[in-house]
C-alpha positions as CSV (number, residue, x, y, z in Angstrom):
1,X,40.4,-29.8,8.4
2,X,40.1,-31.0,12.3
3,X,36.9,-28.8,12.4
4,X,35.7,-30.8,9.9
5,X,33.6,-33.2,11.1
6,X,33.5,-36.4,9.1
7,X,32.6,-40.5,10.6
8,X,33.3,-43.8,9.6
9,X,30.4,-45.5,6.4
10,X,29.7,-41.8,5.4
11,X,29.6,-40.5,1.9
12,X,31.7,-37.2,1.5
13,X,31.6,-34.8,-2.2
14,X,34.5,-32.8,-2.4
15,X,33.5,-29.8,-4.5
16,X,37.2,-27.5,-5.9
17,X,37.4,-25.5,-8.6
18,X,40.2,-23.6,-10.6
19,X,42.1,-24.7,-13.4
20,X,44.4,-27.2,-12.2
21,X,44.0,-29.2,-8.7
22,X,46.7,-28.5,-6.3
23,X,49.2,-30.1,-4.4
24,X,47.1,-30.9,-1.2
25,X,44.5,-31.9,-2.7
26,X,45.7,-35.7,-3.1
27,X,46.7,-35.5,0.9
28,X,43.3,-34.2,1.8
29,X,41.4,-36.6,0.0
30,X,43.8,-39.3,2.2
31,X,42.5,-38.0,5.3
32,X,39.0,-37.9,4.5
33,X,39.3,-41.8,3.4
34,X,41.0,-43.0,6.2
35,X,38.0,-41.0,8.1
36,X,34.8,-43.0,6.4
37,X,36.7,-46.3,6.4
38,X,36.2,-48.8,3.3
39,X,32.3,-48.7,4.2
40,X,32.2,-45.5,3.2
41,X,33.4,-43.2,-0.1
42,X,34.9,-40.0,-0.9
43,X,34.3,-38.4,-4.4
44,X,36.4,-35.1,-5.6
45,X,34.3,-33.0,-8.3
46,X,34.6,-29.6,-10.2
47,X,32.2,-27.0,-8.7
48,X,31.6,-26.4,-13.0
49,X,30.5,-29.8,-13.5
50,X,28.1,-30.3,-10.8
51,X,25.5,-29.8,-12.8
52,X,26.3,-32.6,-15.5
53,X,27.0,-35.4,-12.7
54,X,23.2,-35.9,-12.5
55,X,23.6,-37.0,-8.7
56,X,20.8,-38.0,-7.5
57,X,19.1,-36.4,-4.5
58,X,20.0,-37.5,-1.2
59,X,23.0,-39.0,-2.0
60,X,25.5,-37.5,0.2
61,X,26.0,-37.2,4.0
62,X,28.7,-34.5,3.9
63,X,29.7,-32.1,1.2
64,X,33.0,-30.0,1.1
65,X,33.1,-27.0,-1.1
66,X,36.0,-24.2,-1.2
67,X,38.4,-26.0,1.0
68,X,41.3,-26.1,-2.0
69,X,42.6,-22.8,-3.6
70,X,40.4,-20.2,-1.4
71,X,38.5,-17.6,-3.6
72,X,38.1,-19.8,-6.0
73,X,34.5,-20.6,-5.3
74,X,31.6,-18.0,-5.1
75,X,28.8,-20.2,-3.9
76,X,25.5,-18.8,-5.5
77,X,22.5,-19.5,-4.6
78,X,21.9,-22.3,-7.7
79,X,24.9,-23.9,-6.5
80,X,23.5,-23.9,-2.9
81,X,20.5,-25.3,-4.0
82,X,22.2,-28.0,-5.9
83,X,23.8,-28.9,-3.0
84,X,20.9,-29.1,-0.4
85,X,19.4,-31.2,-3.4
86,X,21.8,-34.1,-3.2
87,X,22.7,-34.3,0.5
88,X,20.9,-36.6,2.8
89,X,18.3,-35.5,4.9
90,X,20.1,-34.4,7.9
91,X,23.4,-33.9,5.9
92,X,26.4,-31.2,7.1
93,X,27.3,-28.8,4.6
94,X,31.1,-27.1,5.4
95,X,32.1,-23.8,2.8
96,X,34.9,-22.4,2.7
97,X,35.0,-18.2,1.3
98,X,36.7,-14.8,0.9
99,X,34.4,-12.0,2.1
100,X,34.6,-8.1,2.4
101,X,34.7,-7.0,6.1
102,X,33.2,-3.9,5.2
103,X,32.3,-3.0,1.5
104,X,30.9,-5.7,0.2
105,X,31.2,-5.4,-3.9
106,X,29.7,-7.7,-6.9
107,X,32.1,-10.6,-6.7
108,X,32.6,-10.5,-2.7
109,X,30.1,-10.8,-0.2
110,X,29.9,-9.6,3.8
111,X,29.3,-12.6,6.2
112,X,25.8,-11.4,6.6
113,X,24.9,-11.7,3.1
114,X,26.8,-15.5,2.4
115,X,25.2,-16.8,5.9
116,X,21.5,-15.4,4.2
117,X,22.1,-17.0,0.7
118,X,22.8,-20.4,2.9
119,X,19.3,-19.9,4.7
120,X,17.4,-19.3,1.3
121,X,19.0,-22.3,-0.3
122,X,17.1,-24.6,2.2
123,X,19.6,-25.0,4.9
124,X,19.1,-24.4,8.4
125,X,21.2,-24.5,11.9
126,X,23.6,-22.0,10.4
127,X,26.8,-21.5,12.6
128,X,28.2,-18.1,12.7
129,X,31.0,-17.9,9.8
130,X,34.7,-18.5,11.6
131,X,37.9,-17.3,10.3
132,X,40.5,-19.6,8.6
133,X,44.0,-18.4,8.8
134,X,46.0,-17.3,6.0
135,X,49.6,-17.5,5.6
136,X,51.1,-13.6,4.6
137,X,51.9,-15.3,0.9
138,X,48.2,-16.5,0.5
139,X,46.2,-13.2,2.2
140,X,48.7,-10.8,-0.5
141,X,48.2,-13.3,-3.5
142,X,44.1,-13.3,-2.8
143,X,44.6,-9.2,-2.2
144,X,46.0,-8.7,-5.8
145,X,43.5,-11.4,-6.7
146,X,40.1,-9.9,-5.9
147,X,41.8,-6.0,-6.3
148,X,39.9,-5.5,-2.2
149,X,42.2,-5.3,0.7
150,X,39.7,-5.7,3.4
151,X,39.1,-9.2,3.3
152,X,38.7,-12.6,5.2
153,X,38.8,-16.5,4.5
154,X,35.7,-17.7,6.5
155,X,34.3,-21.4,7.2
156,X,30.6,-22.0,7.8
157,X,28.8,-24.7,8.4
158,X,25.3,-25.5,8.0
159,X,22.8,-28.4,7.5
160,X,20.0,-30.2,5.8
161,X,16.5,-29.6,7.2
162,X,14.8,-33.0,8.0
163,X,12.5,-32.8,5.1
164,X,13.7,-33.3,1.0
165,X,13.1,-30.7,-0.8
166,X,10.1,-29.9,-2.5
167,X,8.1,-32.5,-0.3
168,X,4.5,-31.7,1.1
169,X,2.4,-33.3,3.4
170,X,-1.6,-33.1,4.5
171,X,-2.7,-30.8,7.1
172,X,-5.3,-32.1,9.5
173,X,-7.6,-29.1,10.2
174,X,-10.9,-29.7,11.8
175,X,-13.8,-27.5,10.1
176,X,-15.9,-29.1,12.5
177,X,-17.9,-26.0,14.6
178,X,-18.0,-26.7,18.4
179,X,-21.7,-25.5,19.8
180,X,-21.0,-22.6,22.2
181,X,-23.6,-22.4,25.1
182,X,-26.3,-20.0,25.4
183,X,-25.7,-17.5,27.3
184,X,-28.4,-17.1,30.3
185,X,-29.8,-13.8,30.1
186,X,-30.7,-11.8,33.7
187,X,-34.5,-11.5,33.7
188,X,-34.7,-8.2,35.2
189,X,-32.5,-6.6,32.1
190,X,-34.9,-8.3,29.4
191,X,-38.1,-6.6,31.4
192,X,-37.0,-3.5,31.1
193,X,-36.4,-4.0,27.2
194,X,-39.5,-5.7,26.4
195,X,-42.5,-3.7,25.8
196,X,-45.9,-5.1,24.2
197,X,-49.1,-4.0,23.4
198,X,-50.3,-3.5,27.3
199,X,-48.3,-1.1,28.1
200,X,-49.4,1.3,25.4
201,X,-52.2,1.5,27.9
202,X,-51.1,2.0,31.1
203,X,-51.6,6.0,32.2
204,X,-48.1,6.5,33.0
205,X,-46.5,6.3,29.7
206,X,-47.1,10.1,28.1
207,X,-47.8,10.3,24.4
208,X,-47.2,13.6,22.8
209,X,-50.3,15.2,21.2
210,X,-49.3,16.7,17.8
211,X,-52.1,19.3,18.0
212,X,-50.0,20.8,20.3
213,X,-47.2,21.5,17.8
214,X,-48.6,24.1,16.3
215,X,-49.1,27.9,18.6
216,X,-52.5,29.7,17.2
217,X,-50.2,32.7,15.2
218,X,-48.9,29.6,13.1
219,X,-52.1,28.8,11.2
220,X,-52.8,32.8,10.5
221,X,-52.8,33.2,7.0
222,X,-49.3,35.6,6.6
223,X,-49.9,39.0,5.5
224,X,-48.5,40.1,1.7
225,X,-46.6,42.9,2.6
226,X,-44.8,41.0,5.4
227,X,-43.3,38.8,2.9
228,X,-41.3,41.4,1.1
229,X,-37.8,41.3,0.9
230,X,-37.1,45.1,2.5
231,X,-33.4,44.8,0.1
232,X,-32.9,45.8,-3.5
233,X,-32.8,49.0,-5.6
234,X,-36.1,50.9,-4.4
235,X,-35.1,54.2,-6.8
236,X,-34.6,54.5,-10.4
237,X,-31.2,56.2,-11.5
238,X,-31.3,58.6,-14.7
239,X,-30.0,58.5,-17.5
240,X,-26.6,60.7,-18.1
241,X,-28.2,62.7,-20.5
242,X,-31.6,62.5,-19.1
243,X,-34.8,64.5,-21.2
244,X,-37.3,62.7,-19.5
245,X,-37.2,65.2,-16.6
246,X,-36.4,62.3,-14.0
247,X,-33.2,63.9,-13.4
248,X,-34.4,67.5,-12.3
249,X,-37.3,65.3,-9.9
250,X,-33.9,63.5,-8.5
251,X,-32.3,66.7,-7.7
252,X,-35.5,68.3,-6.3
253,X,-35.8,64.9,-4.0
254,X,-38.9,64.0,-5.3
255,X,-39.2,60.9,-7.6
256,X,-42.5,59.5,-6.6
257,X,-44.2,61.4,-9.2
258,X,-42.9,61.8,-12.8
259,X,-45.1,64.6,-15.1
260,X,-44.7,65.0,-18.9
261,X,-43.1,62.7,-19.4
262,X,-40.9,62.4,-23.1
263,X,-38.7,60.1,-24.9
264,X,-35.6,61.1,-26.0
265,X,-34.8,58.4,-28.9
266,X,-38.8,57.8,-29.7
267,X,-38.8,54.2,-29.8
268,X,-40.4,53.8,-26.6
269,X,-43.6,53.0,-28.1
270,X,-42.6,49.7,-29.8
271,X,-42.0,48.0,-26.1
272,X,-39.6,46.8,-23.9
273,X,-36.7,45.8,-26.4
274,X,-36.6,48.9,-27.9
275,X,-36.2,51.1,-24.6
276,X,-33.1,51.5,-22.6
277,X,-32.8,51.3,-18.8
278,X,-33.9,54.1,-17.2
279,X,-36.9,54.4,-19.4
280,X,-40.4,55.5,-17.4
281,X,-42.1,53.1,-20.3
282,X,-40.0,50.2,-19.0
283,X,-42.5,47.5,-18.2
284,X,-45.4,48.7,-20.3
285,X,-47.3,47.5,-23.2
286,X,-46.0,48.6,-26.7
287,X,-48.5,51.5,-27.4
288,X,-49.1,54.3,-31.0
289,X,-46.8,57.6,-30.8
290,X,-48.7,59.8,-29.0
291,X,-51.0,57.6,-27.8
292,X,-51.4,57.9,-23.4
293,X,-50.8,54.5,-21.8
294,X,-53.0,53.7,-19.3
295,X,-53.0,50.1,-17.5
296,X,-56.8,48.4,-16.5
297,X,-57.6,47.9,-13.1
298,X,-57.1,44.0,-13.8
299,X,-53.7,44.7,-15.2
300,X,-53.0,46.6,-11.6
301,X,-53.6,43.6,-9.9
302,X,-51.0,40.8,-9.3
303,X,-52.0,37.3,-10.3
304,X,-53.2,34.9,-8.1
């Protein structure tokens, strides 16, 4: 208890927990009266009954939690918060706690993770955790205890910030826009940017003539053949059984004529969706059996 740090006209909670209080617990409370003198008060409370006290806030400046029957106590985050709520601005906050040096599990926590509940409970000016001793009987009793054999008894302290809890205040911004100066622009570098309606007048500046675009062989009218497309099939193929004699014209390597021509189903004359392929008809009007197809001079020409 001499690290804890207690003065004379103070009000002091003492938070234990377990079934039963234990045997020190009368002599601690002793010391921590003789401490705050008769202008000050001590009260002893159960960590489970914190909540039904209905303290109000601010109403401590020093609470003790853990410091009877070690392990007892997990201090939560609620029960942080409770306690942050009813200290005094300012107010010293001293925990006593078994932690895992190592592997922290669900019931025990690693110093790291204690000292970071503390600082999201509202406190601040967090010491580093210190170890407690331990007597051999109390270390194996706490062992069998929390079924963990890597484990400490740590004290930390911590303290109220200087604000309750919940409290807000007004900020003073200034919306208020400053006028910047003008920058000063060089005279010379605005001349050479400014042009107006003289100097589409002076001889020096060339204009490009958009007669001159255009070379004489572009406005020639193009010439028909020229725009052919010099790809594609440019030779029927016969047929596999061919009577039309295209076949025998093939072989001889001449197929720009085709003589005698004959159909070999006889439903070339009824047109185009009654001929197959490689029909010599292919492209003509429908025409009478026996009849001689012959296209007119305007049927020779393309259309314009």
């Amino acid at each position: 208890m001499e690290s804890i740090n207690v003065t004379k006209g103070q009000s002091v909670l003492v938070l234990w927990g377990g079934n039963q209080p234990t045997e020190n617990m009368t002599d601690v409370v002793n010391s921590l009266k003789e401490k705050v003198g008769p202008s000050g008060r001590v009260q002893l409370e159960h960590v489970g009954r914190l909540n039904f006290a209905k303290h109000p806030d601010s109403s401590f400046d020093v609470v003790l939690s853990g410091v009877f029957q070690p392990g007892v106590i997990s201090h939560t985050i609620e029960l942080l918060g409770e306690v942050c709520a009813i200290l005094k601005i300012g107010g010293k906050l001293y925990l006593r706690e078994i932690i895992s040096k190592s592997n922290p599990t669900q019931e025990l926590k690693t110093a790291d993770n204690l000292c970071r509940e503390i600082k999201l409970s509202g406190f601040i000016d967090i010491l580093q955790p210190s170890l407690v001793p331990l007597s051999d009987d109390d270390k194996s009793a706490l062992i069998k205890s929390k079924n963990h054999g890597d484990i400490d008894l740590v004290q930390v302290e911590a303290s109220k910030p200087s604000y309750e809890i919940g409290s807000s205040t007004q900020l003073k911004l200034n919306f208020t826009t400053v006028p910047q100066a003008k920058q000063e622009i060089d005279p010379q570098v605005a001349k050479v940017w400014t042009l107006n309606s003289n100097d589409l007048e002076d001889n020096d500046i060339e204009l490009l003539d958009s007669d001159t675009l255009l070379d004489p062989e572009d406005l020639k009218k193009p010439d028909p053949s020229t725009l052919k497309a010099g790809c594609g099939p440019t030779r029927k193929k016969a047929c596999k059984d061919c009577t039309c004699g295209l076949a025998e014209e093939l072989d001889n390597g001449d197929d720009t004529k085709q003589s005698n021509l004959s159909s070999a189903c006889g439903s070339c004359y009824l047109g185009d969706a009654f001929r197959c392929s490689s029909c010599p008809y292919l492209g003509m009007p429908a025409f009478k059996p026996g009849e001689k197809v012959s296209l007119s001079q305007r049927q020779m020409k393309a259309d314009a």
